[in-house]
N, C-alpha and C positions, 0 to 999 in steps of 0.2 A: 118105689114108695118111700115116704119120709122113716126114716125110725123112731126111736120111740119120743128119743129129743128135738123129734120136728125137722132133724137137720133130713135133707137129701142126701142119700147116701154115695160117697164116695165111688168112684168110675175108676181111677188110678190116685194109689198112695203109696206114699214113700216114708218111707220107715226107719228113720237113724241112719239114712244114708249119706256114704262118704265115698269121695273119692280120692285118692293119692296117684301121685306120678312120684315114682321115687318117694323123695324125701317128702316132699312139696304137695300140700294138702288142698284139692281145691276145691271140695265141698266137702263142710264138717258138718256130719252128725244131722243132716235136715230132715224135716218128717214135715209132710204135705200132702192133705187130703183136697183132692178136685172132684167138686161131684160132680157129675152127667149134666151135661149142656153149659156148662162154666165158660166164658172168656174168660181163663186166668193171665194175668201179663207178670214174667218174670222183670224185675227192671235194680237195675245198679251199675257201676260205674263199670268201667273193662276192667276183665279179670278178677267178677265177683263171685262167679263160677254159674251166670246164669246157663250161658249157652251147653257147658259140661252137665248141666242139671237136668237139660231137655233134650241131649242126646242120650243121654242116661236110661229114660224110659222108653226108645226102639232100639236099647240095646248096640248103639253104634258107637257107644263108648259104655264098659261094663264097668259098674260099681264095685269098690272095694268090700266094701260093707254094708250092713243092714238090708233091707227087703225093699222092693219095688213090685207092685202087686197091681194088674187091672182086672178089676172086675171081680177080684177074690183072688184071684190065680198071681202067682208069681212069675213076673217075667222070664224069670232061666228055667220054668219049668215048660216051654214055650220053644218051639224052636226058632231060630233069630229071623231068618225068612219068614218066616208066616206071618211072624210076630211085627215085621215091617208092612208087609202087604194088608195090614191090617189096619194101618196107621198111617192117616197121612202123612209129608212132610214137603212144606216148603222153606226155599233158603234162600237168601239174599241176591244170590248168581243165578236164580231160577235152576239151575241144573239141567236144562233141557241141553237135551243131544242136537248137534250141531247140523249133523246129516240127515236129521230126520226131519219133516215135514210136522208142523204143527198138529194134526190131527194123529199121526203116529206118535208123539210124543205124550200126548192128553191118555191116549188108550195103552201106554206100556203095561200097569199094574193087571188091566184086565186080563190082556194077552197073558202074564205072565199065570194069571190065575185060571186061565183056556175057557172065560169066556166065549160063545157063539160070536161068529167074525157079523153078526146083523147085528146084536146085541152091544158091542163094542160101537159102532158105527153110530149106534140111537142114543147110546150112553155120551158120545161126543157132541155129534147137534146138542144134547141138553147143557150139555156143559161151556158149549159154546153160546151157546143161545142167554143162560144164564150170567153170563159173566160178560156179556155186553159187545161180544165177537161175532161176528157174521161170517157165519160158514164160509157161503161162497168167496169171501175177497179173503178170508183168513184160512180156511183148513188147510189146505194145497202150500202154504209159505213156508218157510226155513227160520229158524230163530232169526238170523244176523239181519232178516227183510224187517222184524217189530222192533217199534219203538220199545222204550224202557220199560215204559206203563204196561204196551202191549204186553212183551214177554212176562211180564209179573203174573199177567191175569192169566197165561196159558200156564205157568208155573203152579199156580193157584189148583186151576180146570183140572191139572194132572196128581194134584196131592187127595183131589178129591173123587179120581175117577171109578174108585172102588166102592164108592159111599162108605168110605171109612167113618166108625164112630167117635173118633180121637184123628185131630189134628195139629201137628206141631208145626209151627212157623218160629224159624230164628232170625233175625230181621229184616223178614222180606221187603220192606219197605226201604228200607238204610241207604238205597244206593241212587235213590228216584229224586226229582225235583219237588221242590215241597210241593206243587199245585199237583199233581199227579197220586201226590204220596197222600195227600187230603184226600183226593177222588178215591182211591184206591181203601183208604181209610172207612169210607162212607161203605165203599163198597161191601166191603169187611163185616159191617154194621148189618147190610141189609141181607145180606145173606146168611148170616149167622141169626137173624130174627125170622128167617127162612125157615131154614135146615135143623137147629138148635144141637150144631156139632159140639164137642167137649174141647175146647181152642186152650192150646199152653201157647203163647205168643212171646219171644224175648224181645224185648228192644230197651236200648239206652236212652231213647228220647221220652222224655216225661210228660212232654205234652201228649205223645203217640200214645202212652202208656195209660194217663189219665181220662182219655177219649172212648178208648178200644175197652177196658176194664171191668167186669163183673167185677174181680177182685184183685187186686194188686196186691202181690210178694215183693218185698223190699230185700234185697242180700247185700251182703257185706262183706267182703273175706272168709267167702265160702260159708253164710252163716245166714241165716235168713232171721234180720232185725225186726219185722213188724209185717202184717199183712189186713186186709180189710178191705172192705169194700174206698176208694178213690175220696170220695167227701170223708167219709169218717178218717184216714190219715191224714189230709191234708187238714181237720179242724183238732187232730189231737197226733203230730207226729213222737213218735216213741223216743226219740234224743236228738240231738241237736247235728247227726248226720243224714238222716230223713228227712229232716226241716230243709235241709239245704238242698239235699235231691229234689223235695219238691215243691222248690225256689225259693225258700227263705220270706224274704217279705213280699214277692210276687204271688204269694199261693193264697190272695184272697181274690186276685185276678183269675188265676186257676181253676178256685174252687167257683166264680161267677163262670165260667164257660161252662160248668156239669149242669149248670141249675138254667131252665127254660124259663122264659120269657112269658109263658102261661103260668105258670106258678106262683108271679108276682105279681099280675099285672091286674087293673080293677074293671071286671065285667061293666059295659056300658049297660043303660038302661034299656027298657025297653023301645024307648022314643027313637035311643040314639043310637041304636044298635041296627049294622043290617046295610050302612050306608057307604059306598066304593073306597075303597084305602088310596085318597088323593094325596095325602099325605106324602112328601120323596120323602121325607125320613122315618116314616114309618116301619116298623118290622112286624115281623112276622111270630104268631105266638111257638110256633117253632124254635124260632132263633135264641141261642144262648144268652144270659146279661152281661156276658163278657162283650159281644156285641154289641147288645145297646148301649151298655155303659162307652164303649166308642165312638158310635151316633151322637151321641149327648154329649162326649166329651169333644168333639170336631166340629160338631155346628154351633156349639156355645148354647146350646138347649137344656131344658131339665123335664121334660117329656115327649114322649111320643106317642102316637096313634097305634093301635095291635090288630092286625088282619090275620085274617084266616088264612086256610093254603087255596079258597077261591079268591083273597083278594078282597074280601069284607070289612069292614073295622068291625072289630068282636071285642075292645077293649081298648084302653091306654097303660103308659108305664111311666110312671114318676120317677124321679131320681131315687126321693125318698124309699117307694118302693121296691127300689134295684138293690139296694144297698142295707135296708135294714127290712128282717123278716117281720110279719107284720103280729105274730104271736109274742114277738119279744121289744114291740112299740109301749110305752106306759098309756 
């Protein structure tokens, strides 16, 4: 339930935490509340201590200082196993064991928690089934037999085989070809509008960052400079090294890929409404204006046609429209 200020309360928070190696500081002093069902994306340059920040909370690198707390409870009061098995995580390398068969690898957390060997087995079909893998040609295979994409998703399947309610991903995506790492991205989306897991996601890619985001954390040299929901930094960034993470003078192009194509776009009438999207340039009230503004900008156009997901015209999109919101037209 909300508290009293409405906010949702916090699932994991961190509290004046730091961490030092030696001399060398590499998260100072951060305090970060995640509430329950959040994508939060950690996102800054290498070595701003995001990845140090998200191992932090299972405990696979311990904190110098201050508190790190789920649920109320503090992590070291927790023993580090349980406290893992409790949490997912995936990682860039997928981490899957080499000798094991895809379906042995999906079900290790359960085993290791002695689930029923029937119950492990149903818990995979789902997870396979979920995540766009066909038992029969995939459960039976070895990592080194899937593609990139493939192993991700079984990577994925295994961080979630416990129905953990917290998932850490450190940039699982980083290592994939963009068209995969998009798929995989979507994927991300629709399973998480699924399940409504509590996601800490790192990545350095800003466009990955700005897609995937309930809320984005911005760090610094171990510092954590600004956060907020994706549109709101990118229309007010905190100083002029956020501007630049998210792109400087590209982030009105940016900020048009958050904002759909239904939101701008001018309801046909009744007359004219209803009738086949023959249009080829037409899109889809789905599609972002970062899109259309592309369409518009390639065919030498300043409008288009707006279908539905059957394929309807249910609108059109003016240039004027894409560009300027229509509350703040004179």
């Amino acid at each position: 339930m909300p508290d009293q200020s409405g906010a949702a309360p916090a699932l994991i928070e961190l509290d004046a935490v730091t961490k030092r190696f030696g001399d060398a500081t590499a998260v100072d002093a951060i305090s970060l509340a995640i509430p329950r069902g959040e994508l939060c994306v950690l996102v800054g340059t290498s070595g701003c201590g995001k990845s140090t920040t998200l191992r932090m909370i299972n405990r696979l690198i311990e904190h110098s200082s201050g508190q790190i707390r789920i649920d109320g409870q503090q992590i070291r009061d927790v023993d580090e196993q349980r406290l893992r098995r409790r949490i997912g995580y995936a990682i860039q390398s997928t981490g899957l064991f080499p000798h094991w068969t895809v379906a042995r690898n999906i079900g290790l957390v359960p085993r290791l928690l002695r689930w029923p060997a029937a119950r492990i087995a149903a818990r995979v079909s789902e997870l396979l089934a979920l995540l766009g893998l066909d038992e029969d040609e995939f459960a039976g295979k070895y990592p080194h037999q899937l593609s990139g994409g493939q192993a991700q998703r079984v990577g994925v399947a295994r961080a979630l085989a416990a129905d953990p309610e917290i998932l850490l991903m450190d940039e699982p995506f980083g290592a994939l070809d963009p068209i995969t790492r998009e798929s995989l991205q979507d994927e991300l989306l629709r399973l998480q509008a699924r399940l409504h897991k509590t996601i800490v996601f790192v990545t350095h890619d800003m466009d990955e960052a700005l897609k995937l985001a309930d809320r984005l954390v911005v760090m610094d040299t171990g510092r954590i400079v600004q956060q907020g929901s994706a549109a709101a930094l990118l229309q007010a960034p905190a100083n002029a090294f956020v501007e630049s993470l998210l792109g400087g003078r590209d982030r009105g192009l940016k900020h048009a890929a958050l904002t759909r194509v239904a939101e701008r776009m001018r309801p046909l009438t009744d007359a004219q409404a209803g009738g086949p999207a023959v249009d080829t340039l037409g899109v889809s009230a789905d599609d972002s204006l970062r899109q259309a503004l592309s369409l518009m900008l390639w065919h030498g156009v300043d409008s288009l046609l707006v279908s539905d997901t059957q394929g309807q015209v249910v609108g059109s999109l003016s240039l004027q429209d894409a560009v300027v919101e229509r509350n703040t037209r004179a």
